[in-house]
Steps between C-alpha positions, in 0.01 A plus 500: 500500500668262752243232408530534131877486504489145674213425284704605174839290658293200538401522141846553370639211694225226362611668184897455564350099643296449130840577325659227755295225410510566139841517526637121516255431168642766320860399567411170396270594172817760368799261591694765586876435494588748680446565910562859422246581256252331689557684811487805315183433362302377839663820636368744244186431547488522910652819419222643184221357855672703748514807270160480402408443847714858626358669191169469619534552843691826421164613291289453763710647774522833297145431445429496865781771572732301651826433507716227356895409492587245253613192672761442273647665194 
């Protein structure tokens, strides 16, 4: 499970890096006005990656019989 974990982590974080680079076109294609709203949106989706990425590690702990605590709430 160890393996898969780091495995799964590295895919989340070239996930989290796509949204990155996509990020200073966006903010330049929406002309957002506002710092705020922007932030908010860059950090919604890390967030909707890192929950996808707990979700499915969860599945396949209980799968596997293991045991998970949430990393954060």
């Amino acid at each position: 499970i160890r393996v898969f974990i780091v495995f799964e982590m590295a895919k989340c974080h070239e996930n989290v890096k796509a949204v990155q680079r996509v990020w200073p076109e966006e903010f330049q294609n929406k002309n957002w006005s506002e710092k705020k709203t922007a932030v908010h949106t860059i950090d919604s989706e890390v967030s909707r990656i890192m929950d996808g990425f707990q979700n499915h590690l969860t599945a396949v702990l209980v799968k596997e019989r293991g045991h998970f605590d949430p990393l954060y709430h």
